[in-house]
MDTraj code that builds the backbone (N, CA, C; nanometers):
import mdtraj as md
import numpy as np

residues = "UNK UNK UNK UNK UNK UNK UNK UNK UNK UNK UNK UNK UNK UNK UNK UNK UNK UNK UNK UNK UNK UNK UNK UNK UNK UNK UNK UNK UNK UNK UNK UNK UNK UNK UNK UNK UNK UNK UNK UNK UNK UNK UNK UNK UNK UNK UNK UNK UNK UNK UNK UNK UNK UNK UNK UNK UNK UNK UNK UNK UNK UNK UNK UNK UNK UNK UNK UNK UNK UNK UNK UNK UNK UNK UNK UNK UNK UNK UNK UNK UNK UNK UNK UNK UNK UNK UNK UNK UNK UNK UNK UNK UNK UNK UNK UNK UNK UNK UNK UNK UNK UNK UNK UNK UNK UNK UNK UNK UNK UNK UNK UNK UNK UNK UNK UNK UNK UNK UNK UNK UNK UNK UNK UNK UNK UNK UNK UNK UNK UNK UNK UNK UNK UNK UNK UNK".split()
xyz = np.array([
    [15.0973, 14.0397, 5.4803],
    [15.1168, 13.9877, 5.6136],
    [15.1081, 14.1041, 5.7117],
    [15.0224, 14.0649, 5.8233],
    [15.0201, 14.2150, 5.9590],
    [15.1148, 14.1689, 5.9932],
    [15.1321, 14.3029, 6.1289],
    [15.2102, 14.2631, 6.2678],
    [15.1637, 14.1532, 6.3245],
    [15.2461, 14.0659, 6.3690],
    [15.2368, 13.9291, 6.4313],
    [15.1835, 14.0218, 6.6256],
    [15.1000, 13.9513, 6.6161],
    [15.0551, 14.0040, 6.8180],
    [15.0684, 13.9136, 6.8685],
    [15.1204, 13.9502, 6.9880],
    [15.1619, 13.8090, 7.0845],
    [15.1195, 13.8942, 7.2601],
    [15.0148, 13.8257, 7.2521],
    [15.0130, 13.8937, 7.4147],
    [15.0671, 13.8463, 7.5106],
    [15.0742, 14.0083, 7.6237],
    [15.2005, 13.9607, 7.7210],
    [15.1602, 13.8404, 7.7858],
    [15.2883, 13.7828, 7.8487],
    [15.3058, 13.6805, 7.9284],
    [15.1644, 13.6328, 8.0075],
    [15.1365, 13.7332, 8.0995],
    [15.0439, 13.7371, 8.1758],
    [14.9253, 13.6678, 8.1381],
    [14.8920, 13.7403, 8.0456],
    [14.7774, 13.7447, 7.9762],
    [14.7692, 13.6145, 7.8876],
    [14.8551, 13.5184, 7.8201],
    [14.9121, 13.4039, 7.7868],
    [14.8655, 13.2819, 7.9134],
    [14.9304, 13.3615, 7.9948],
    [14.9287, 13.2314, 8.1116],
    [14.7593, 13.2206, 8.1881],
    [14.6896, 13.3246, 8.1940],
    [14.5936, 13.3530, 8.2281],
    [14.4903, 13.2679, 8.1469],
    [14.5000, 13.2787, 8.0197],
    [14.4159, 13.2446, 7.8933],
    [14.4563, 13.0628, 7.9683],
    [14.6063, 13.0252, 7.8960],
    [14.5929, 12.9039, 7.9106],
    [14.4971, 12.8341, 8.0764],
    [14.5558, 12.9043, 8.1766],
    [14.4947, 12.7939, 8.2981],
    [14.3120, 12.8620, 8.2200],
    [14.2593, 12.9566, 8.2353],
    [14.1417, 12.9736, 8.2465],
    [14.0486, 12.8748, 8.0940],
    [14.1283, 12.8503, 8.0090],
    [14.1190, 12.7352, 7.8743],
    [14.1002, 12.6041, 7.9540],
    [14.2156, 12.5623, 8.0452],
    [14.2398, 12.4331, 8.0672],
    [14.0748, 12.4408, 8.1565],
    [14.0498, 12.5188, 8.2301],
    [13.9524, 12.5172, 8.3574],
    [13.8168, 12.4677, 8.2650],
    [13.8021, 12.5621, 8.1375],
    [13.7106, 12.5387, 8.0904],
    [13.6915, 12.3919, 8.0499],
    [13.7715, 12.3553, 7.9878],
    [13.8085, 12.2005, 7.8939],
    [13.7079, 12.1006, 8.0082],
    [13.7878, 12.1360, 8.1481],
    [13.7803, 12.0251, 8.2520],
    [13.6142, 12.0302, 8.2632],
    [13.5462, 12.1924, 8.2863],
    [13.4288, 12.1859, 8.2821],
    [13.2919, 12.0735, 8.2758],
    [13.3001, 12.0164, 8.1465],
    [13.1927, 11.9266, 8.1231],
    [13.2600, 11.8284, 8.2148],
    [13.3421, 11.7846, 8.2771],
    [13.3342, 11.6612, 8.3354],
    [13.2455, 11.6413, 8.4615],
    [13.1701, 11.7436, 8.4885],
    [13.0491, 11.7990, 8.5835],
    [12.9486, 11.6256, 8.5427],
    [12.9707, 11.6298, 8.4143],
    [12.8778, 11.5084, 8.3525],
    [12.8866, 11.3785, 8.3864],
    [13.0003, 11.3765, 8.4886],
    [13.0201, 11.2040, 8.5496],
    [13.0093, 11.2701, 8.6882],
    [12.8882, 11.3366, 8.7131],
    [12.8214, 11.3140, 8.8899],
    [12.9401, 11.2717, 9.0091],
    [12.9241, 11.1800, 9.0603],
    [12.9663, 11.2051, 9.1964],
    [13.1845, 11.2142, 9.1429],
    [13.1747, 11.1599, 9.0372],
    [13.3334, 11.1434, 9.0200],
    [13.3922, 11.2361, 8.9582],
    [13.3617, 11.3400, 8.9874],
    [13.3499, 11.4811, 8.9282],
    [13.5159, 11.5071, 8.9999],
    [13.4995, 11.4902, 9.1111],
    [13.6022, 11.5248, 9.2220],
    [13.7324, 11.4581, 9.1660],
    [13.7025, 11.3505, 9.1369],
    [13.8594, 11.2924, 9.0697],
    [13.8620, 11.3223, 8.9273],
    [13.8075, 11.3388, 8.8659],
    [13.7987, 11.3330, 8.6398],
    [13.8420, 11.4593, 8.6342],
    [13.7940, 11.5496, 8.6729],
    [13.8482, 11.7409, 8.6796],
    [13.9948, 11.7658, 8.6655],
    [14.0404, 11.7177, 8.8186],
    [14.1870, 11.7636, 8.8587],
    [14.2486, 11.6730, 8.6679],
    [14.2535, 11.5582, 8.6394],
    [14.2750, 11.5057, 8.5738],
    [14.2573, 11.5561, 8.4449],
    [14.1697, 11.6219, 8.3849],
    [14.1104, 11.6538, 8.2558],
    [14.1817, 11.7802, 8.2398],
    [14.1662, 11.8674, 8.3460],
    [14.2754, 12.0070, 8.4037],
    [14.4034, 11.9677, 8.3482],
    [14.4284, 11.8866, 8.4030],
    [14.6153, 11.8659, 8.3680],
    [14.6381, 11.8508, 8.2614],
    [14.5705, 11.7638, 8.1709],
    [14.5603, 11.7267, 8.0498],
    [14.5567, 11.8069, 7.9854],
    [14.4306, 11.8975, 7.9780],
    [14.3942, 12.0440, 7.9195],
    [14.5089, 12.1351, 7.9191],
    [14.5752, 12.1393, 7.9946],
    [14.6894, 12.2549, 8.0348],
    [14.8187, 12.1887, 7.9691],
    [14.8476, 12.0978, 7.9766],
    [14.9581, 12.0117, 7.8936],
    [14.9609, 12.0452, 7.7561],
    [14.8119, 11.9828, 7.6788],
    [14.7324, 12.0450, 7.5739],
    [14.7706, 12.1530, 7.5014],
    [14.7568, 12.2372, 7.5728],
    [14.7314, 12.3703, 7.5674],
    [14.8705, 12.4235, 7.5354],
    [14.9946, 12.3607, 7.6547],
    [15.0806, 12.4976, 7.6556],
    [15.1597, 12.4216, 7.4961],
    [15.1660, 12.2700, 7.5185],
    [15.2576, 12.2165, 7.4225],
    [15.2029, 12.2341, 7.2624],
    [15.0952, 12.2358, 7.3183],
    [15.0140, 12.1832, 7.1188],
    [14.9299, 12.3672, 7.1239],
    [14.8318, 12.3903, 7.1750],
    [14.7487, 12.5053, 7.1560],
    [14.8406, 12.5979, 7.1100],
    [14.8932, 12.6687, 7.2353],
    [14.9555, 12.8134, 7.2372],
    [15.1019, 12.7939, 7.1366],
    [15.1520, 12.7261, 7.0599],
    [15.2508, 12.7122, 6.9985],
    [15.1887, 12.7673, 6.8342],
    [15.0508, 12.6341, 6.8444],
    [14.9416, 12.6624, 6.7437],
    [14.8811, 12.8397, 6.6981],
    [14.8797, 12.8492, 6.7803],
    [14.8097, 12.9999, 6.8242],
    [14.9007, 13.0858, 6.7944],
    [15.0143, 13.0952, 6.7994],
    [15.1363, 13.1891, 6.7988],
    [15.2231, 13.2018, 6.6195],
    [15.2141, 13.0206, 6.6121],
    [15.2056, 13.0650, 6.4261],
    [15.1387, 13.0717, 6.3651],
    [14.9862, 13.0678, 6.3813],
    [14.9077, 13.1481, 6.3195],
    [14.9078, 13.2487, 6.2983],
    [14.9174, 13.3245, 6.4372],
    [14.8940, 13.4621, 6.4462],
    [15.0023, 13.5430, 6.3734],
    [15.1506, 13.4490, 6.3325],
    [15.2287, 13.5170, 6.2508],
    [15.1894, 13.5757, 6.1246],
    [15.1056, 13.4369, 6.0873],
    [15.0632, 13.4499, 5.9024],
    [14.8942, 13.5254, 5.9103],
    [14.8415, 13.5736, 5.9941],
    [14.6715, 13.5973, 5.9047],
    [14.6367, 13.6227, 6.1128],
    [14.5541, 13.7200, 6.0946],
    [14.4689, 13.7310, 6.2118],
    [14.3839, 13.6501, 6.2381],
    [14.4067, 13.5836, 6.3849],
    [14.3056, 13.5124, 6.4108],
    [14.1431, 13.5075, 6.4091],
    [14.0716, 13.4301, 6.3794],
    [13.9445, 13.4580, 6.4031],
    [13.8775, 13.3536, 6.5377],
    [13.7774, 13.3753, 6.5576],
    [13.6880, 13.2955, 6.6521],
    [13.6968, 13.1162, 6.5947],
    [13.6926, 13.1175, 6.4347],
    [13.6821, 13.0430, 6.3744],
    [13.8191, 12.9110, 6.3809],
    [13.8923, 12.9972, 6.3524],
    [14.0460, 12.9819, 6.3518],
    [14.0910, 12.8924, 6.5094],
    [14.0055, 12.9899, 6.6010],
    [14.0712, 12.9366, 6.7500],
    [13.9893, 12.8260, 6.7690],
    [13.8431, 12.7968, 6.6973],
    [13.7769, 12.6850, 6.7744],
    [13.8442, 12.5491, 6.6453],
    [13.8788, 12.5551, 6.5696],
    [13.9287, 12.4798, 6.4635],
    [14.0450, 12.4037, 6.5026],
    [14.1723, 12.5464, 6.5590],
    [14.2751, 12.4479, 6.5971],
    [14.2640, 12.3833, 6.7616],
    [14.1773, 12.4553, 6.8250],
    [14.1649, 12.3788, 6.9886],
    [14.0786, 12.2419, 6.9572],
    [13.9882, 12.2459, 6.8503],
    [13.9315, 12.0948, 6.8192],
    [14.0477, 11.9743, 6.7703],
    [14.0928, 12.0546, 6.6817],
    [14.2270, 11.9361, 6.6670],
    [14.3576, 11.9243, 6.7794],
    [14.3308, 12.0422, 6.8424],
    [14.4783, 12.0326, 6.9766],
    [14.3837, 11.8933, 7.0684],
    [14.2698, 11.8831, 7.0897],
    [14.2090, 11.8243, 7.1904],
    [14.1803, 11.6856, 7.1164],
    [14.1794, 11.6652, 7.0381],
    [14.0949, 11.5647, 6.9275],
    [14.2415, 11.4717, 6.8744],
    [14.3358, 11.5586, 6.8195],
    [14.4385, 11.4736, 6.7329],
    [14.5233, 11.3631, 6.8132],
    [14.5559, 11.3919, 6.9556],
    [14.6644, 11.3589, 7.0315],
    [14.5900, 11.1970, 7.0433],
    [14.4219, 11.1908, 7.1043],
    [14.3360, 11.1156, 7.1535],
    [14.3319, 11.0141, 7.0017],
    [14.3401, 11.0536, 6.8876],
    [14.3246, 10.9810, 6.7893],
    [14.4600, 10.9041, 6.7714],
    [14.5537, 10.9396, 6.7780],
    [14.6993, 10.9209, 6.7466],
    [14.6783, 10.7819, 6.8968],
    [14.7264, 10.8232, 6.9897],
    [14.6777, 10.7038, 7.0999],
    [14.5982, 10.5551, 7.0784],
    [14.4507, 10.5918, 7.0018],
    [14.3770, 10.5109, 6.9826],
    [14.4423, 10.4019, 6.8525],
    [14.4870, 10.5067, 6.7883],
    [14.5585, 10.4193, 6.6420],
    [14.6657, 10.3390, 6.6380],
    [14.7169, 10.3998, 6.7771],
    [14.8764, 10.3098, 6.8262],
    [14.8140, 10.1850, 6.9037],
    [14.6656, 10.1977, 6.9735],
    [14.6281, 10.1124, 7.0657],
    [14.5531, 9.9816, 6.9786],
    [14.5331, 10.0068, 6.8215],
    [14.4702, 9.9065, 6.7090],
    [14.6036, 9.8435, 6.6506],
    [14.6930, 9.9144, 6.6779],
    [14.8369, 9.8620, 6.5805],
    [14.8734, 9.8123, 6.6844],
    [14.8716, 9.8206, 6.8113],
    [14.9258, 9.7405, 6.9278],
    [14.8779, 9.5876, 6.9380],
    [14.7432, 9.5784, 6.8995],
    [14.6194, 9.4933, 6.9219],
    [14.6726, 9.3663, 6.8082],
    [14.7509, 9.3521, 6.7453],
    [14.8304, 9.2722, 6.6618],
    [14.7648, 9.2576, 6.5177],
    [14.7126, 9.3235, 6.4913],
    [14.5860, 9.3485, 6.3498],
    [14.4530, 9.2858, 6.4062],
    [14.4319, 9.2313, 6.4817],
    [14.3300, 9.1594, 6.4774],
    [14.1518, 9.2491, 6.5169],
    [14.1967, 9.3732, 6.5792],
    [14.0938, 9.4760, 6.5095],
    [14.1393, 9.5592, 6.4372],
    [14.0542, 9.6647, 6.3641],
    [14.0616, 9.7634, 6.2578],
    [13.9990, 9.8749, 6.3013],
    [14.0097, 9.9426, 6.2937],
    [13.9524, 10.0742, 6.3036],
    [13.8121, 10.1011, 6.2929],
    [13.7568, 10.0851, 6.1754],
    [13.5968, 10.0348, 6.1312],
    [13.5342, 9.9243, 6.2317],
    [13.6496, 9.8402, 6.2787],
    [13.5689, 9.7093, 6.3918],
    [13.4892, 9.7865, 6.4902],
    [13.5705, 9.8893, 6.5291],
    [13.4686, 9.9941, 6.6598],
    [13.4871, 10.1302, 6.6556],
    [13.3942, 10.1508, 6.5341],
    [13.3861, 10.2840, 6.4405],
    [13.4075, 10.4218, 6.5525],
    [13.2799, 10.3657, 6.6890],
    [13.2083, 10.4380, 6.7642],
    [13.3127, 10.4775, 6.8349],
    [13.3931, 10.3406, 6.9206],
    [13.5439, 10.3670, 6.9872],
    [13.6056, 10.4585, 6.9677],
    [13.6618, 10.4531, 6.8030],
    [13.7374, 10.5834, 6.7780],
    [13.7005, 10.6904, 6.7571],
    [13.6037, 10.7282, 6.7140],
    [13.4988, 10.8473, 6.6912],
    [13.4949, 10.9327, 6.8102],
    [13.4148, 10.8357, 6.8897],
    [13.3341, 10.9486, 6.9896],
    [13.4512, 10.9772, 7.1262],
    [13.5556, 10.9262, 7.1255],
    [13.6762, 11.0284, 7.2298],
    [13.7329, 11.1223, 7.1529],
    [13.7470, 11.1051, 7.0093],
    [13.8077, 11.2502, 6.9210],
    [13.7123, 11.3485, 6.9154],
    [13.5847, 11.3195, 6.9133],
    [13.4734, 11.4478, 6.8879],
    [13.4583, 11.4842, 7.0444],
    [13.4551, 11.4040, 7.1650],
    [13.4750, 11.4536, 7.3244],
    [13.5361, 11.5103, 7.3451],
    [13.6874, 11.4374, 7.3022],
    [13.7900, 11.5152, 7.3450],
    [13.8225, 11.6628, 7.2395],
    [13.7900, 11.6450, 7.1110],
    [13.8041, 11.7465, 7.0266],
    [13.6848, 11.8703, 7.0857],
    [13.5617, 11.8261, 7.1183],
    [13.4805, 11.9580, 7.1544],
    [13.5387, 12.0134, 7.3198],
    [13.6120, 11.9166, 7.4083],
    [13.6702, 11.9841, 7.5040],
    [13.7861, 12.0918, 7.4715],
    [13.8742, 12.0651, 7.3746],
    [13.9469, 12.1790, 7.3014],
    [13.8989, 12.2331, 7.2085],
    [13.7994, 12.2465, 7.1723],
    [13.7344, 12.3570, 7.1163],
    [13.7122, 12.4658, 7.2265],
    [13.6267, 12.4067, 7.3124],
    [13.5684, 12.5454, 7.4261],
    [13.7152, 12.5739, 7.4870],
    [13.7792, 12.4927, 7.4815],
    [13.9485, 12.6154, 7.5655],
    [13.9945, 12.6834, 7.4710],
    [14.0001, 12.6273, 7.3288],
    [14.0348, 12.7191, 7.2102],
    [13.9564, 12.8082, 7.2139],
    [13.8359, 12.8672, 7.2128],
    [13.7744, 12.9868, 7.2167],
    [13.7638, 13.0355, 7.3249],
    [13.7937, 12.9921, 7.4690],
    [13.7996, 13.0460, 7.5666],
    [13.9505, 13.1514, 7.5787],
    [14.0202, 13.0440, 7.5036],
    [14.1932, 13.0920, 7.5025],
    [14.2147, 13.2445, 7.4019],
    [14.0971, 13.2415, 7.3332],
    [14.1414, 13.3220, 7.2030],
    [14.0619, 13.4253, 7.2790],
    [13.9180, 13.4121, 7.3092],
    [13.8742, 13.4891, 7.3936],
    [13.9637, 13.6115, 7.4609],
    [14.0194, 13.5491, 7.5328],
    [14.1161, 13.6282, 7.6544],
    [14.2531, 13.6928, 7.6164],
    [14.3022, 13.5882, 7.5059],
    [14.4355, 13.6639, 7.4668],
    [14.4082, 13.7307, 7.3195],
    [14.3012, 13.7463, 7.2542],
    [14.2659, 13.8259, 7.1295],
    [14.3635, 13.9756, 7.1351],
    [14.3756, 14.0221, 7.0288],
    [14.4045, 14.1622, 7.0041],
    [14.2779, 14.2145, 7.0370],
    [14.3336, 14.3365, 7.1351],
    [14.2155, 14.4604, 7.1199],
    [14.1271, 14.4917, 7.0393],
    [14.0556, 14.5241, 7.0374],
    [13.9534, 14.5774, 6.8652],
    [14.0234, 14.6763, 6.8690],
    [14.0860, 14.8157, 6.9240],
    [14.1522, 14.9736, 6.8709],
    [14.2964, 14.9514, 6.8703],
    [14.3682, 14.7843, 6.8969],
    [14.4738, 14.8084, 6.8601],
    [14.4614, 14.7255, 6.7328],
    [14.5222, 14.8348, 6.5974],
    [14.5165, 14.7138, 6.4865],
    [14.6894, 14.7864, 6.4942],
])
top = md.Topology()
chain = top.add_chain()
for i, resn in enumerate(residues, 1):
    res = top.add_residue(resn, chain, resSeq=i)
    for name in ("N", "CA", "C"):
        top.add_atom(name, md.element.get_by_symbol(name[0]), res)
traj = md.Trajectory(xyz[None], top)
């Protein structure tokens, strides 16, 4: 086991908003409603981030040095798991009468959206708060 690195505060808080900024990014992709989906996707992202990411990020970094790999892995599931968990409560809500398989696509394609939006803040995040390369 290394030294556990935890970068300062600053540099923490920096990573997360400049993660969340990224996340919000692609919502460039809904044109004129760009102006409202952002502020929204932002908040989300940053919620994301401080509750599920950077908690993620911090016991990792206890057990094994992070890699690039590592940060886009758990920001896919910080962004991806919450959106799946929702959807599964929203089929068990539905009184059985759909299934999961009924709208394969439904559940799929907001976990891989929302999972590749926490991917790019996960590597944006790891990006910024990485260990030095000359400090080992």
């Amino acid at each position: 086991m290394h030294d556990a690195y935890h970068p300062p505060f600053c540099l923490g808080l920096k990573g997360l908003m400049v993660s969340a900024a990224a996340a919000a990014a692609p919502s460039i992709l809904f044109g004129p409603y760009v102006v409202f989906i952002a502020p929204i996707i932002f908040v989300i992202a940053l919620l994301h981030g401080l509750f599920l990411g950077v908690p993620a990020y911090l016991l990792l970094g206890r057990w094994r040095r992070i890699s690039s790999w590592h940060a886009a892995l758990g920001g896919f599931l910080t962004g991806g798991l919450p959106i799946a968990v929702v959807t599964v409560a929203n089929i068990a809500d539905a009184g059985g009468d759909r299934s999961i398989l009924d709208g394969l696509d439904g559940f799929v394609a907001p976990i891989l959206i929302f999972g590749a939006f926490g991917m790019i803040a996960g590597l944006v995040f790891h990006r910024i708060v990485r260990r030095p390369a000359g400090d080992e």
